[in-house]
N, C-alpha and C positions, 0 to 999 in steps of 0.2 A: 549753917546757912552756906550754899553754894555761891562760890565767887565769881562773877562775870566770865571772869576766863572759862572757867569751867562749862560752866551753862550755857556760853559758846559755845562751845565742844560739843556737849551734848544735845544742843539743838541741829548744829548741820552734821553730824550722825543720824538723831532719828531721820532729817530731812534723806540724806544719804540710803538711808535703810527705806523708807515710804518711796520712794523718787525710784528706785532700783527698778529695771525692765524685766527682771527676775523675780518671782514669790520667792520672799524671806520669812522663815517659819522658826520660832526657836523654839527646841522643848525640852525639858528637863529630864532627871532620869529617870523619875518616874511613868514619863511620855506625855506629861501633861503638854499643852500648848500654852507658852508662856510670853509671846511678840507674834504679829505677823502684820506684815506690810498689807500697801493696799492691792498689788498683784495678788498677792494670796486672795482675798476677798472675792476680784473681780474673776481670777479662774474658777475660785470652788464653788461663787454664787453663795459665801457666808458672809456676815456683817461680824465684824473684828467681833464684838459683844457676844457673837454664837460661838466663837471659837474660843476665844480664853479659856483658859483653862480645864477647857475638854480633853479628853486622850486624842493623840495624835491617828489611832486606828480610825476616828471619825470619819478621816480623807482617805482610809483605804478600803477599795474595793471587797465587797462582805465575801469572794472566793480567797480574796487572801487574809483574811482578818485572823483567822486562826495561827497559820506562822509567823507573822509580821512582830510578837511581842520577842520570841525569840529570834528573830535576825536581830531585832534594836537590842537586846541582851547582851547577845555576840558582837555586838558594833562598841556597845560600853564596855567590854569587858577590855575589847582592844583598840582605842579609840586614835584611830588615822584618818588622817582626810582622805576621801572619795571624793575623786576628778568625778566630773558630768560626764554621763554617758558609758558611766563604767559599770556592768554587769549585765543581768538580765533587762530584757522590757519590764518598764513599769507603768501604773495608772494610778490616778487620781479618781476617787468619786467626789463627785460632783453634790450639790444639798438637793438635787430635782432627781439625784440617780444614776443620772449615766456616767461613764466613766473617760476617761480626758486621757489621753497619750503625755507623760512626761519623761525629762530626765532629771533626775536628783544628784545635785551633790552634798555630801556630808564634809562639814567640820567640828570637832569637837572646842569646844571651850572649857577651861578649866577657870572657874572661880571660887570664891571664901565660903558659898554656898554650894560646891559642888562642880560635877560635871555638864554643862548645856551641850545639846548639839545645833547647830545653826545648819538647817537646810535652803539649797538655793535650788528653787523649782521650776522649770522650764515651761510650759507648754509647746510639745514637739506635733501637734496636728497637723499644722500646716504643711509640716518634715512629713509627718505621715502621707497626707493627703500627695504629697509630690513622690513621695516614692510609689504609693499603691499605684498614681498614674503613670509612673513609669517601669512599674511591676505589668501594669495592663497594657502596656505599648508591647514590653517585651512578649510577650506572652500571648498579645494577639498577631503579632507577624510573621506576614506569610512565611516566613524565611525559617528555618531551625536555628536558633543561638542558642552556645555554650559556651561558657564560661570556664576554663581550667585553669590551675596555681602554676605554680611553677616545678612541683612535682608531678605536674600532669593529670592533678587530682580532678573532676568536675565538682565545681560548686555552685552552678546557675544552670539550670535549663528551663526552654517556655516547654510550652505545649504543642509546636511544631514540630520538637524535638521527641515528645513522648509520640506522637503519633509518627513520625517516619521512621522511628526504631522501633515502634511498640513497646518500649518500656513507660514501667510509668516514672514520676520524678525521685520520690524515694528508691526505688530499684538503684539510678544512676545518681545518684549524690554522695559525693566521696568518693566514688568507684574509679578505677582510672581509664583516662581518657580510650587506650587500647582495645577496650572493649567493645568498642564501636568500631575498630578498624580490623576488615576480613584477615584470617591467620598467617594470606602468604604476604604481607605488606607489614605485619606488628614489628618484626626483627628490626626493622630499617626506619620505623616509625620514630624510636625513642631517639635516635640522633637525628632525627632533623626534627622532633621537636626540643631538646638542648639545642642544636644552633639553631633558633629562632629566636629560643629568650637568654642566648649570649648575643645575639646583632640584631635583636625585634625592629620590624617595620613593617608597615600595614601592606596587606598583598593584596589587591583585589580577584573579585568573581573571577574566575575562569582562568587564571593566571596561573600556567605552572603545568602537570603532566595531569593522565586522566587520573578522577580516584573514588573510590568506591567505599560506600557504608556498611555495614554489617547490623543487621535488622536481628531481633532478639530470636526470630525462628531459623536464622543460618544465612538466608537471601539477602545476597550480595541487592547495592541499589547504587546506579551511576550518581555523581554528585557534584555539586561545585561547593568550594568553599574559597568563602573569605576572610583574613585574620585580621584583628586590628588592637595591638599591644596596648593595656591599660595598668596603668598606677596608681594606686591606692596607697593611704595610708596605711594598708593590711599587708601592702607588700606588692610585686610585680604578678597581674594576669594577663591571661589572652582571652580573647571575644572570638569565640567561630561563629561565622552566621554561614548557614547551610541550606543550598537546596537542590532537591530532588531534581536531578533532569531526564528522567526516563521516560517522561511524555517528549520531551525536546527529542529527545533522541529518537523516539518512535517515531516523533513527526518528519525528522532530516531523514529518516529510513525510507517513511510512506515518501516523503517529498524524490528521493534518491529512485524508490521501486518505483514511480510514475513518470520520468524522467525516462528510464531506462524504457518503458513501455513507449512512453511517446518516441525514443528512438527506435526501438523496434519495429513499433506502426509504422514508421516512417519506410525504415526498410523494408519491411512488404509493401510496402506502397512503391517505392522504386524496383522493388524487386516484378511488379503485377505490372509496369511503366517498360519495364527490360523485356522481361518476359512478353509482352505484347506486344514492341517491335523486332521482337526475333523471330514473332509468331509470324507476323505481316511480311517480313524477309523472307523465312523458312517456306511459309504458306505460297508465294510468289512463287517461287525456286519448285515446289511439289507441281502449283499449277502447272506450270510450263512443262515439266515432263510429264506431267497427266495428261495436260494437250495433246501434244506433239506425239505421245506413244499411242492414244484413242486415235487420232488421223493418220498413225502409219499402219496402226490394226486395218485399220478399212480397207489398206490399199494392198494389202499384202494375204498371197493367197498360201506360201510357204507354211506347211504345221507348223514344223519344228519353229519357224523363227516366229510365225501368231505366239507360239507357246516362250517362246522364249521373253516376247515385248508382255505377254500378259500377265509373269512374274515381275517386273519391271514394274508394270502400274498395280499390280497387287502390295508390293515394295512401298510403292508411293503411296499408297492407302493408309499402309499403315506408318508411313510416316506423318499422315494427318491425324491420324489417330493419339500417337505420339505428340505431338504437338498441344492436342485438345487437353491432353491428360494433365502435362507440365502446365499451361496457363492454371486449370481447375486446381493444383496444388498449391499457386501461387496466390491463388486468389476464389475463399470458395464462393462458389455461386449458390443459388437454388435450385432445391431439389430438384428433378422432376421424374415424377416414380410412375415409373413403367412393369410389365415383367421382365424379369432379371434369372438370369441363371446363374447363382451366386458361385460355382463354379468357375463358369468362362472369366466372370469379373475376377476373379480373385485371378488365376489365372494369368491375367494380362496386368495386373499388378505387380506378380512375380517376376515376369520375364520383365520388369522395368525396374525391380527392386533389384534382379542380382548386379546389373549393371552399374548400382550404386555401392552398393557393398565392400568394404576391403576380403581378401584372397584369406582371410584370417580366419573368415566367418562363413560357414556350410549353411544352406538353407535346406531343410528339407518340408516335403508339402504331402500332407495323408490327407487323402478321404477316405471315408467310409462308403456306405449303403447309396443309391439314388438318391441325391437331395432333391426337396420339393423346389418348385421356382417360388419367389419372394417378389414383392411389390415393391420393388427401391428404386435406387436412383444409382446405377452401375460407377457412373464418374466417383461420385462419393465413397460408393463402397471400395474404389479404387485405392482413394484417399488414405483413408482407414487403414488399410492391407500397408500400404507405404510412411505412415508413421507410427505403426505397431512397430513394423520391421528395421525402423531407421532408429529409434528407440531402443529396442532390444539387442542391435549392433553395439550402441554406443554403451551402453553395460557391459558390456564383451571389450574392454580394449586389447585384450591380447588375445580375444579369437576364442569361436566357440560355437554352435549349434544354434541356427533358432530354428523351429518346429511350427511351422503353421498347418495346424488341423480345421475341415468344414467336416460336422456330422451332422444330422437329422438330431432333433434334440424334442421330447416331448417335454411340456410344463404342463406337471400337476396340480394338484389343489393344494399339497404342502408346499410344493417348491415355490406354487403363487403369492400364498402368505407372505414366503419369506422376503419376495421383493415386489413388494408393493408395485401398480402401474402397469402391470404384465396379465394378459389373459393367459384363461388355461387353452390350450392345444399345441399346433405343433410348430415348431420352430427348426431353423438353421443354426447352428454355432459355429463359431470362428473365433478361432483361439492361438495366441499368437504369445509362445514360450520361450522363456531364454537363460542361460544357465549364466548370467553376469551376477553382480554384489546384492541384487535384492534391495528391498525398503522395508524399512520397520513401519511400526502402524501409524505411529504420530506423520511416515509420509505418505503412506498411501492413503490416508486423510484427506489428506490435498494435493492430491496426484491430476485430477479433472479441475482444479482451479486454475483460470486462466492466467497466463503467466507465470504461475510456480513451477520453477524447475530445480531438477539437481544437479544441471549442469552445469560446469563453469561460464563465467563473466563472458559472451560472446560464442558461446557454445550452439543456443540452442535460444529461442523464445519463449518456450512456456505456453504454448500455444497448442502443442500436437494433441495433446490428451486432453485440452480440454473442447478444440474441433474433434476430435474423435467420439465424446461424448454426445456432442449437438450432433453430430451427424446420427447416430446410434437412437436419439432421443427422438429426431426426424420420422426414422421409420418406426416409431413405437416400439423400440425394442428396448433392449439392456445391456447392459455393461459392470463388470466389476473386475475387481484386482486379487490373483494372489500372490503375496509375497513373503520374502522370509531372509532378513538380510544373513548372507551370504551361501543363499540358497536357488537364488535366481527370479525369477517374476512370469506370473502367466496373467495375462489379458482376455475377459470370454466377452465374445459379444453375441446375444440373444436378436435375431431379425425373424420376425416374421413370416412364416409362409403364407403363398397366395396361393387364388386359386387359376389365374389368368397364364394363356399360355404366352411362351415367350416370341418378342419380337424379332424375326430374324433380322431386323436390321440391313439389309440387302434390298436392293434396285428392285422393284418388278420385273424389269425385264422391258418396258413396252416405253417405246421412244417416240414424242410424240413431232410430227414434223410442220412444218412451215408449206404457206402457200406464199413465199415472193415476196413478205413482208420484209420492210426496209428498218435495220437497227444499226444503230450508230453506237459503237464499241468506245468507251474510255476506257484506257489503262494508263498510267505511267512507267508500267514497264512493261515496253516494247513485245516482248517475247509470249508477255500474258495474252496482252493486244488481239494479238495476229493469231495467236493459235484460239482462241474465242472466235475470233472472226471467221476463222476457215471451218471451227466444229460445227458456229451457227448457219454457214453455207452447204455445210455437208446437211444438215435437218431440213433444205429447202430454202430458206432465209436469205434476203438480200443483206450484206453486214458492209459496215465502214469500220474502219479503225484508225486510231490514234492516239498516242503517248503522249497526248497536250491537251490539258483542258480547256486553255484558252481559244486554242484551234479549234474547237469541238464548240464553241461556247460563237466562235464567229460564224463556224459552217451554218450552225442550227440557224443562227440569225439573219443569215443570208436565205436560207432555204426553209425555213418552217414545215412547211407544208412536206417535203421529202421525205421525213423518216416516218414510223408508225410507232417507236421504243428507243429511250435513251436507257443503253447497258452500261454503267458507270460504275471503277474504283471509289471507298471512299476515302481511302488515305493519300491523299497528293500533295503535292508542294502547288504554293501561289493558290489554286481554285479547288478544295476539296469536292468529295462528292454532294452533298446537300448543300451547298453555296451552288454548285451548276446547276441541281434539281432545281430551285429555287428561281434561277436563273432564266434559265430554257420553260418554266412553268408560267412565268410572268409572261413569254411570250406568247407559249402557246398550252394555257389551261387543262387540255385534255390532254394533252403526251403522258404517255405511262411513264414509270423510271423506276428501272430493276436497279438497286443498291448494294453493292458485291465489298464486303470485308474481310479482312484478313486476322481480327481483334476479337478475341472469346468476347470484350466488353459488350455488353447490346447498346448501342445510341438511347438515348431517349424518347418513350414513343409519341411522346409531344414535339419532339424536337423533329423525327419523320413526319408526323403529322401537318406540322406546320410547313413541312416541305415540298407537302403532296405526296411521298414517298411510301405506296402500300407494298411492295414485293422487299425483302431482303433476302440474300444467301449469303453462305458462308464461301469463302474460300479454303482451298480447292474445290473447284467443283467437276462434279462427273459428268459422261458426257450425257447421262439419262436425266443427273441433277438439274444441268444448264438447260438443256431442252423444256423438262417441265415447269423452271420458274420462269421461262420467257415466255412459253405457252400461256399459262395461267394468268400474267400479265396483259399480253394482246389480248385475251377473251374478258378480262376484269373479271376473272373469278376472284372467290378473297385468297391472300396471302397463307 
């Protein structure tokens, strides 16, 4: 009979063993199941009565049922206690089947009846369940995280990681960390990862010099990384979180190459701003000696000195000429395609090319056979001629030949093929050669893309060859590149031949005069003035003049009815030209008003419109020019 004391004992025992937050399972050596609390029950879903006495394999899983008698063999043979959580994963079946995440720990007991082993059973699902969702964080973020020891071994990577190396996880597990870092940075890699994990602390994104990944096919990949020292009971690791910034970086590129563009627009835009009050200055300065040399022609009966003043304003011709060309460089306009002798254009490109040129650099210029005339647009092809040529200079820094050839060129039905957008028949080519460093293919790819250049920071826009191609594409023609780095580059351009004969471009000859009609001359500079005023008298004309528009703007007000044509500047200080059209029109509706610029820009033709304002010319004008748009005016023919 058991004594009180005793049966104390062993009631808050059993209670102790039932009451435990652990399944207690005992079994003998056989494996029978000999105790089990009511945690065992409630995990395995048995009633204590199913289990007595059954073999312990009951609760294991039917893939491990086959080894499981020899581990418990091996565990008898040498019976230690087993801490929780020491070995492999293990599971539990369950009485419905499925199978339950635990940790087991083993003790052996030794009593009069043998060896028992008392198991203390966890259920770790919930362990499970928090890690798998912290397996799934890792492993869905954006970021790359790795994991390395402190040998620098990897022993965590997500999938962010396998996809911006392109390895898979097995590849990099275990592997050391170096192999992800390109070959000329490994040497220097392994001391500064030892001094990190002799003084570890967290670094953030971007913190630190540039550094680059190494992808499983060789390709380098910019990158930021972040470190953040972690401690385990396993020992000291490090956390990399990684990402890609090669899109970053393309975007501060594109954001950088748009930037640079918008300064460059800018610059042509001041540049087409400069350019076209040098033109209005320049233009001024030409009129006045066009003037004044047209009214001493007249008076003068001397050959030799006629001949002398008519080089003089042949001089000044082609100083407006000159003029016309620089604006249209600065700023293109639209076509306008006439007959061309692609010849003379080219021609008058040259003689404004050598002028730019360094002394380093020999131009020489072939034709061949009669070229046909062409339908273009001479300014343009002007263009062309002078950023082949300023181009081909700049490939030459230390001096060298460029070769500009025009030949007759037929296109056939193979050569058609081969460049799409081209008829067969005959053509002009213009080809423009130079023995500088050449381009490989990957550049002359992108040689007609606007703003790609290969010139230095400040050098150059990016602009010349891909205008050269819009202008080429204008006349329906073609364009392409040869090159060969360090062989030099040739330029061909395919234009069209016409069948229209060419414009001579020269006066008729036939001046048309005035009967006594009264014109009120604005200029604001004096010298313009007066020499207007004296040509328009020499054609018969009564003329007024003056350097003031407000002056000009009280005459008409006072006197309406006096003049028959107001001949007006448009660029003034205080009263431009169409502020006084506007002006003097309010007073009196029908006055014509001839409109005299000095700005390649054209006005707006709603903005003339609204002015009243149908005649415009350019400045300078000849004295056959001025005659015919004051004529054309007084009769209201159209402009």
């Amino acid at each position: 009979m058991v004594s009180d004391p005793q049966r104390t004992v062993e009631l808050r025992l059993r209670a102790a063993v039932e009451s435990s937050p652990s399944g207690l399972l005992m079994i003998d050596s056989e494996g029978r199941i000999v105790l089990v609390n009511r945690e065992v029950e409630r995990l395995f879903g048995y009633s204590r009565e199913e289990l007595l006495g059954q073999s312990v394999d009951l609760l294991v899983p039917e893939p491990m049922r086959g080894s499981h008698p020899g581990f418990r063999r091996g565990f008898l043979a040498d019976p230690r206690t087993r801490a929780m959580g020491a070995g492999r994963d293990l599971y539990g079946r369950r009485k419905d089947g499925t199978q339950v995440p635990v940790e087991i720990g083993l003790t052996p007991v030794a009593t009069e009846d043998g060896i028992y082993v008392i198991s203390s059973i966890v259920d770790i699902s919930a362990r499970k369940r928090a890690e798998a969702r912290f397996r799934l964080a890792v492993d869905s973020s954006p970021n790359g995280m790795v994991m390395i020891d402190a040998e620098g071994h990897i022993v965590l990577v997500n999938r962010e990681v396998e996809r911006l190396f392109d390895y898979t996880r097995d590849e990099l597990l275990g592997q050391s960390i170096e192999m992800l870092i390109p070959e000329r940075f490994r040497g220097r890699h392994t001391s500064y990862r030892d001094a990190f994990f002799e003084a570890p602390s967290q670094r953030a994104m971007g913190a630190g010099r540039e550094l680059f990944g190494l992808r499983k096919d060789g390709t380098e990949i910019p990158v930021e990384i972040g470190l953040n020292p972690i401690e385990t009971e396993e020992g000291f690791f490090v956390l990399g979180s990684i990402v890609d910034i090669s899109a970053r970086q393309h975007a501060e590129t594109e954001r950088r190459s748009l930037e640079d563009q918008l300064r460059q627009s800018q610059k042509l835009e001041s540049l087409g701003r400069l350019a076209g009050g040098i033109a209005h200055d320049f233009n001024n300065i030409l009129g006045a000696i066009m003037g004044f040399t047209e009214l001493a022609l007249d008076q003068i009966s001397d050959a030799n000195l006629r001949i002398d003043l008519e080089q003089a304003l042949k001089a000044a011709k082609r100083g407006k000429d000159i003029v016309t060309r620089i604006m249209s460089f600065s700023r293109r306009q639209g076509l306008v395609l006439e007959a061309v002798n692609p010849l003379v254009s080219v021609q008058d490109a040259i003689r404004l090319l050598r002028i730019t040129l360094p002394p380093s650099v020999e131009l020489r210029v072939q034709t061949g056979e009669p070229l046909p005339m062409i339908l273009g647009d001479a300014t343009s092809l002007q263009q062309v001629v002078m950023n082949l040529g300023t181009n081909a200079a700049h490939a030459m820094p230390k001096g060298g030949v460029i070769e500009v050839k025009l030949e007759p060129f037929y296109a056939g039905d193979s050569f058609i093929r081969a460049h799409p957008g081209l008829r067969e028949g005959n053509y002009v080519m213009l080809s423009v050669r130079d023995q500088g460093v050449g381009m490989d293919e990957a550049t002359v790819a992108r040689v007609f893309e606007p703003f790609f250049t290969t010139k230095a920071p400040g050098a150059g826009t990016g602009l010349g060859m891909a205008m050269v191609h819009g202008i080429i594409s204008d006349h329906h023609g073609s364009v392409w590149i040869e090159s060969r780095l360090g062989d030099g580059t040739a330029v061909h351009c395919l234009l069209p031949a016409g069948d229209a004969e060419e414009s001579t471009g020269t006066d008729s000859g036939f001046l048309t005069r005035g009967g006594g009609e009264r014109i009120l001359v604005i200029d604001d500079e004096p010298q313009i003035a007066v020499s207007s005023r004296r040509r328009l008298e020499s054609f018969g004309y009564r003329a007024f003049d003056t350097s003031s528009p407000e002056q000009a703007l009280e005459l008409f007000r006072s006197q309406p009815m006096q003049f028959d044509l107001i001949f007006t500047d448009l660029s003034m200080p205080v009263l431009n030209g169409i502020d006084l059209a506007r002006a003097v029109r309010a007073i009196r509706p029908d006055i014509p008003v001839v409109l005299v610029t000095g700005h390649l820009d054209v006005v707006a033709h709603e903005e003339l419109e609204a002015a009243g304002i149908r005649w415009v010319a350019r400045k300078p004008l000849s004295k056959l020019e001025l005659a015919a748009v004051v004529s054309s005016a007084l009769r209201g023919e159209p402009a």
